[in-house]
C-alpha positions as CSV (number, residue, x, y, z in Angstrom):
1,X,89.7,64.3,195.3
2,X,90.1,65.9,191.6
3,X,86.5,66.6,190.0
4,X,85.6,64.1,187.5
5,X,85.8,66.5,183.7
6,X,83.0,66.3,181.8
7,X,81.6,67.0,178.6
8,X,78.4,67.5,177.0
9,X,77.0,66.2,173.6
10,X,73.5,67.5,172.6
11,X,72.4,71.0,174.1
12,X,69.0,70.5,173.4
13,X,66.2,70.9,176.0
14,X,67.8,67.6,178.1
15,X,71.4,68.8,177.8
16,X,71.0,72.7,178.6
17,X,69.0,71.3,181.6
18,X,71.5,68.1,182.5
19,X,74.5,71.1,182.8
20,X,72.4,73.3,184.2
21,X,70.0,71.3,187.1
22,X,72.7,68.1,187.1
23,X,76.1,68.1,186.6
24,X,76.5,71.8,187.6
25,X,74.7,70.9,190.9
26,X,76.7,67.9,191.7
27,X,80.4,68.7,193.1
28,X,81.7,65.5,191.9
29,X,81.3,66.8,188.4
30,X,83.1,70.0,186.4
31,X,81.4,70.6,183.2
32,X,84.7,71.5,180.9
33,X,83.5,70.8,177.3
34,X,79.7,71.1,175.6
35,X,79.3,70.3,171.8
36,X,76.3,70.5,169.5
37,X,75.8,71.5,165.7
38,X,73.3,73.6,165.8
39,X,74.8,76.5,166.1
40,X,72.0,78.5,168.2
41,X,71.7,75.7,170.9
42,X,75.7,76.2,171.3
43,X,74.9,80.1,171.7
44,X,72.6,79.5,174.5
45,X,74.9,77.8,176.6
46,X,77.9,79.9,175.5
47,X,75.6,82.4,177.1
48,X,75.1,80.5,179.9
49,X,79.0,79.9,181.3
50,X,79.5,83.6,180.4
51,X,77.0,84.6,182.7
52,X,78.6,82.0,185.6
53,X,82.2,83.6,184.4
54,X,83.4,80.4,183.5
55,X,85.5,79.3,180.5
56,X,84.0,76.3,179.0
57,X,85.2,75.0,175.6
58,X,82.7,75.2,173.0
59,X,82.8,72.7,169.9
60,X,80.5,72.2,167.0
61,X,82.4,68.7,166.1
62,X,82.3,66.2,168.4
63,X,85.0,63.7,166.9
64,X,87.3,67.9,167.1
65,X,86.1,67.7,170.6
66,X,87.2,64.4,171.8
67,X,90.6,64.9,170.3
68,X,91.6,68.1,171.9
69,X,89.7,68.3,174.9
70,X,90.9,67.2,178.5
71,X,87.8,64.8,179.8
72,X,87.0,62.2,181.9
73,X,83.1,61.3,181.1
74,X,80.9,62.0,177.9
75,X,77.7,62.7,178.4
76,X,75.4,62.1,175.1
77,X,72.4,63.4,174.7
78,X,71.4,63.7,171.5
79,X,68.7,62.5,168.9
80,X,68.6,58.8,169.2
81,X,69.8,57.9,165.8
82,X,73.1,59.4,167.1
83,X,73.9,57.7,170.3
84,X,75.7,54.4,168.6
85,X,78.1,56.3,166.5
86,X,79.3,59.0,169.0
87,X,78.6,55.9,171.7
88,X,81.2,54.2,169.6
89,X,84.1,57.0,169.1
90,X,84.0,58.1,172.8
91,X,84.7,54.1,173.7
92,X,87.6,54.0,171.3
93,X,88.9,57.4,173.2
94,X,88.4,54.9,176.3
95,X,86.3,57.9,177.8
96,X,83.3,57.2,180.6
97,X,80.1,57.4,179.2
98,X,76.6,58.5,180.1
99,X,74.6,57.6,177.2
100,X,71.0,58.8,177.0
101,X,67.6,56.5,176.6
102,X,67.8,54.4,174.6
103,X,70.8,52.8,174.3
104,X,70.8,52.8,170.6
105,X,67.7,52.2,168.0
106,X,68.4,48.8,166.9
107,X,70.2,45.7,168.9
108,X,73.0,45.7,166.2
109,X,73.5,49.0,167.6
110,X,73.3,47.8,171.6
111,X,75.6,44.7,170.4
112,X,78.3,47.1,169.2
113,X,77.9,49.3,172.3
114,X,78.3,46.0,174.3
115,X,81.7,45.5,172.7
116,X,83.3,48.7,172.5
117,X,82.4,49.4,176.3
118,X,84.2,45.9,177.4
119,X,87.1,46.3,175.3
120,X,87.5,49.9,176.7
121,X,87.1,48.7,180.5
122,X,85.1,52.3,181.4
123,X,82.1,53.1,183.4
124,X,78.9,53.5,181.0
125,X,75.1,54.5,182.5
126,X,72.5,54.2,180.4
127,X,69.9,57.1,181.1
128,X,67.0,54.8,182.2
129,X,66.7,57.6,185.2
130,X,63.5,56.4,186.3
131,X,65.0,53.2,188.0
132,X,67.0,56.1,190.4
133,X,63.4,58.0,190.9
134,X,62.7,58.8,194.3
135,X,59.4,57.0,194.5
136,X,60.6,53.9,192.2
137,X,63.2,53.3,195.2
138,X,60.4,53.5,197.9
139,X,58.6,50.7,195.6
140,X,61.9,48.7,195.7
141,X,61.9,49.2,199.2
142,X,58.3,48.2,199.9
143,X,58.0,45.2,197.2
144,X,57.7,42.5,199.7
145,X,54.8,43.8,201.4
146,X,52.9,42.9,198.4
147,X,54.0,39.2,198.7
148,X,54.5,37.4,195.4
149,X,53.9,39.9,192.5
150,X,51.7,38.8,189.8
151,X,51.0,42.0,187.6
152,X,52.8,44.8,186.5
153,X,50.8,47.5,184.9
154,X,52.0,51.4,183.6
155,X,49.9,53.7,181.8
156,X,51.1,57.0,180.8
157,X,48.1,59.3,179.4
158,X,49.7,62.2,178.2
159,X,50.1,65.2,175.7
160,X,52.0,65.0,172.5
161,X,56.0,65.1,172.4
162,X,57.3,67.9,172.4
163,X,58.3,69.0,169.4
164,X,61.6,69.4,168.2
165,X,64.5,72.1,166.6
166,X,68.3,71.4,165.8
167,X,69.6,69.9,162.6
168,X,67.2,67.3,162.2
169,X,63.8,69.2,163.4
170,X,60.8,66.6,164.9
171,X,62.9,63.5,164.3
172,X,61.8,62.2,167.4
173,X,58.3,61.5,165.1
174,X,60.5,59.6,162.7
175,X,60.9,55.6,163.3
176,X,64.3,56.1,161.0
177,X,65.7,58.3,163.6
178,X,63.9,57.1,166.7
179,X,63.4,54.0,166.3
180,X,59.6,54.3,166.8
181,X,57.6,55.3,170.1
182,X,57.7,52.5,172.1
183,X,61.8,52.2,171.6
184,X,62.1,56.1,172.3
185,X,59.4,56.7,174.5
186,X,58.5,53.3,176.7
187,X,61.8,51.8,177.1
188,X,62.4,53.7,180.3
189,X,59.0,51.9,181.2
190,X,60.1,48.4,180.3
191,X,63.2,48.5,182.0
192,X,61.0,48.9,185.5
193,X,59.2,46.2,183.9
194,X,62.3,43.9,183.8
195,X,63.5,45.4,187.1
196,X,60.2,44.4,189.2
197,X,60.1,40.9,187.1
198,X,63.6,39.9,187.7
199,X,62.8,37.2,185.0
200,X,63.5,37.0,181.2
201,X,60.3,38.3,179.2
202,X,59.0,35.5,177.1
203,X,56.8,37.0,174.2
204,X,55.0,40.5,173.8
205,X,52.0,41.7,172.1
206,X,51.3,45.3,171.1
207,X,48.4,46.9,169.7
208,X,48.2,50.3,168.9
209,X,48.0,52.9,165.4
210,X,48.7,56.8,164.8
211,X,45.3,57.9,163.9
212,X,44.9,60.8,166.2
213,X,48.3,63.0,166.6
214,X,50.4,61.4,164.2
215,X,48.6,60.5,161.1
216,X,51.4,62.4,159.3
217,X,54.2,60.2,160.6
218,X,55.3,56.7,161.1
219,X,55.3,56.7,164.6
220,X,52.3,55.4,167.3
221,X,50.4,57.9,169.1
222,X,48.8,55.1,171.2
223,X,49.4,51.2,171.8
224,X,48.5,48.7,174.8
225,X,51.6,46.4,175.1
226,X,51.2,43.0,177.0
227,X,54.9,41.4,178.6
228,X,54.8,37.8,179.9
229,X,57.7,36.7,181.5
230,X,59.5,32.9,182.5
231,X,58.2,33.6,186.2
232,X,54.4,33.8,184.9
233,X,54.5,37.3,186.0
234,X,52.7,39.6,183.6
235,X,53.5,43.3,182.5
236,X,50.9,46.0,180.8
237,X,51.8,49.6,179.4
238,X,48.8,51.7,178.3
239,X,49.8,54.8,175.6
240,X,48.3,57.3,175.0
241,X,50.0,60.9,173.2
242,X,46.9,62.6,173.3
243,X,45.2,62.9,176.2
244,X,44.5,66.0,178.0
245,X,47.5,68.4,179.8
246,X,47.6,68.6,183.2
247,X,46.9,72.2,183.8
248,X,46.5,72.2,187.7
249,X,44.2,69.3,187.9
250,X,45.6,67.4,191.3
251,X,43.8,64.1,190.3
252,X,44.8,63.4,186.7
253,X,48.1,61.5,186.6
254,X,50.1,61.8,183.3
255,X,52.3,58.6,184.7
256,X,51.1,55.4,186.9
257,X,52.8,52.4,187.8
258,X,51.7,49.6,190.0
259,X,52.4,46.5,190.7
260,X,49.4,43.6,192.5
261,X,51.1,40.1,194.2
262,X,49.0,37.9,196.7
263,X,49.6,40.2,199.6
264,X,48.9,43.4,198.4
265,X,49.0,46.6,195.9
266,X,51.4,49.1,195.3
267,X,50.6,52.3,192.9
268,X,52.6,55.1,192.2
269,X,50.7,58.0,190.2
270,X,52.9,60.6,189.6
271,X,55.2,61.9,192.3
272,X,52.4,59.9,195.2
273,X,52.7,56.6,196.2
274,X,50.1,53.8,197.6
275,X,50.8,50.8,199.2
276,X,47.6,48.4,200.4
277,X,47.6,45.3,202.1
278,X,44.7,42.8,200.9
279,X,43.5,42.1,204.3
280,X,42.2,45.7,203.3
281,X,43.4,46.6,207.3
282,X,46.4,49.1,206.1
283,X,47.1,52.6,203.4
284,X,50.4,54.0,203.6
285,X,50.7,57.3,201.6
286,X,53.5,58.6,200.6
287,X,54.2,62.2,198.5
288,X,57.4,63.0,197.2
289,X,57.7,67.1,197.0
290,X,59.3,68.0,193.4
291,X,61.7,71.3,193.4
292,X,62.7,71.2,189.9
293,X,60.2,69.5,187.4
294,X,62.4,70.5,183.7
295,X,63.4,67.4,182.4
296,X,63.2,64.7,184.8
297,X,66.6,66.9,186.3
298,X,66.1,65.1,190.3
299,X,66.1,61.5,189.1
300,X,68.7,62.2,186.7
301,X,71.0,63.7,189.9
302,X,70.3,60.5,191.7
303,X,71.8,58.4,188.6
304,X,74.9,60.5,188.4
305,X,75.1,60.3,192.1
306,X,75.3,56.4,191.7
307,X,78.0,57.3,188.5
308,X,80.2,59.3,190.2
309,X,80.4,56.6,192.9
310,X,80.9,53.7,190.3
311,X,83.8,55.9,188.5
312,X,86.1,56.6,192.2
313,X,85.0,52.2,193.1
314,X,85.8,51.3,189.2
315,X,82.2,49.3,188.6
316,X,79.4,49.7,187.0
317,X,76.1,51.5,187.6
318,X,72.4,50.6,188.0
319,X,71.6,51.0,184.5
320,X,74.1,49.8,182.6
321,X,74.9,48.1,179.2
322,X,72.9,44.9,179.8
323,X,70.0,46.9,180.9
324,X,69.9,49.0,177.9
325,X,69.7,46.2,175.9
326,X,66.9,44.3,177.6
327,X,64.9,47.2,177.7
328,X,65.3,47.2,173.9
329,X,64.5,43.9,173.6
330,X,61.1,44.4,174.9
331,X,60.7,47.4,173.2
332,X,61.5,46.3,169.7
333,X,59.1,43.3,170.1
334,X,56.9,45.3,170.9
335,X,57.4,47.8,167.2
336,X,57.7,44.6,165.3
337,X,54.1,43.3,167.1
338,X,51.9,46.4,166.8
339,X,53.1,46.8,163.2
340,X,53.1,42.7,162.0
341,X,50.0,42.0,164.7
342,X,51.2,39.2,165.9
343,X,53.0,37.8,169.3
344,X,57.0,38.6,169.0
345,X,58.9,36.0,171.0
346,X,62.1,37.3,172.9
347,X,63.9,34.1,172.0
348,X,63.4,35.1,167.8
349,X,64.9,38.3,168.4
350,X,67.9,36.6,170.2
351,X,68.9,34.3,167.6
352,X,68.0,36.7,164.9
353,X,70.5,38.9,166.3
354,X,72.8,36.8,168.6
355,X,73.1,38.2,171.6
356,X,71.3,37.3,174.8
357,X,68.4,38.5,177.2
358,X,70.8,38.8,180.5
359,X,68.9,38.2,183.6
């Protein structure tokens, strides 16, 4: 069976590492084309493929790219302002598409999306990775020993973001170009959210301010967002862009996610996984041994395991267009409540917008 021919938008820190740790290490994919405008991230991997000995066409236009190049799949991973145009042209080109977190920055954007990808009748995958993660699947797996779930809660205490070169340097602490932190940050976090609910969120309320990292910006450095959904299950994410690095120390989580029903308790902190029944009369413990921590590169493999699959069986993936978009729904609620303080209801934003919360 023919490799599937790919090519790469964005060589930032998340594309050098998806050619490098992902699609180079998956023999379903052949990496045949990478494109970014800023000229010394294109030298880097230039360097790269030289070293491999492999010829790999190197473009600093993306629209010169898809027109000339031989390709079955796109991969975009650039800023997030830029993923609903170059979303948009590789649809028209009727090319697969793995399109980074999030979807796009506004729901105009994710409606468009929507549209271009059924008219062109290709696979698309969001890059909401997390839902693929090792650990997330041996929560999926265990969900029904905590009986009927009740709570959902993830806190990610962590330092600031990482800061940012290319053409449009730190944009990621720009709401114009990032649509804020809880759209560019937490939707990966609100899509488990929706996953473990498997209901339609109802309203959200966020509060939260910039008066520690990111007095400078427009962005939140910390927020507590509250998710109730039709099935009277409630979701809690707990920011914070501050808090101390994780130098060694084995009992400070940067990421935890649990969930509490009337059976029992699951928690997953970090890469370690708890399950409780409340009988109190069983643990399990489970630890899932990392080889590669750059760029969340093993969970991303497990998503383009599942895309690969989906382009030979013609369906599509996990994460796909829908899911994009609900995770946007909660995540935009949740902008527009920290910055109006005030409950967002999901229903305003649907016939604001018009286009529907899918279940």
């Amino acid at each position: 069976m023919s490799r599937i021919k790919v090519a790469v938008i964005g060589l930032g820190l998340m594309g050098q590492s998806q050619v490098r740790n992902c699609f180079d290490k998956i023999e379903d994919f052949e990496v045949v084309a990478v494109c970014d405008n800023y000229q010394p991230y294109l030298d880097k991997m230039k360097d790269y493929f030289a070293q491999t000995g492999r010829k790999v066409e190197a473009y600093i236009d993306y629209k010169d790219m898809l027109n000339n190049c031989d390709i079955d799949l796109v991969a975009i991973v650039t800023p997030d302002f830029l993923h609903e145009e170059m979303a948009l042209d590789c649809l028209k080109k009727k090319k697969h598409l793995r399109l980074e977190k999030p979807m796009a920055i506004t729901i105009d954007g994710c409606k468009r999306i929507i549209e271009a990808a059924e008219k062109a009748g290709t696979v698309v995958q969001i890059g909401l990775e997390l839902r693929y993660s090792d650990v997330i699947e041996k929560i999926r797996n265990h969900i029904n020993e905590v009986g009927d779930v009740k709570l959902l809660w993830c806190h990610e205490f962590r330092h600031p973001l990482l800061k940012k070169e290319g053409s449009t340097p730190d944009w990621i602490i720009s709401k114009k170009y990032s649509g804020g932190t809880l759209i560019e940050k937490n939707c990966h976090h609100f899509d488990l959210f929706n996953m473990f609910a498997g209901a339609k969120p109802v309203m959200v309320y966020a509060s939260g301010d910039n008066q520690v990292e990111y007095k400078h910006t427009d962005v939140l450095d910390n927020a507590f967002v509250t998710v109730e959904y039709e099935n009277g299950l409630r979701a809690m994410l707990a920011l914070c862009l501050f808090a101390p690095p994780k130098n060694g120390q084995k009992h400070m989580p940067h990421l935890e996610f649990g969930l509490l029903g009337n059976k029992g308790r699951i928690d997953m902190r970090d890469d370690e996984l708890f399950i409780w029944d409340r009988a109190g009369k069983s643990e399990m413990h489970y630890t899932y041994i990392r080889n590669n921590y750059e760029a969340h590169c093993e969970d991303i493999n497990l998503s383009l395991i599942d895309l690969a699959e989906c382009i030979r069986e013609g369906r599509q993936p996990l994460t796909d267009v829908h899911t994009g978009l609900n995770s946007i729904f909660v995540a935009l609620a949740a902008e527009i409540s920290a910055a109006e303080k005030r409950i967002v209801y999901i229903r305003e934003l649907e016939e604001r917008y018009g286009v529907s919360y899918k279940v």
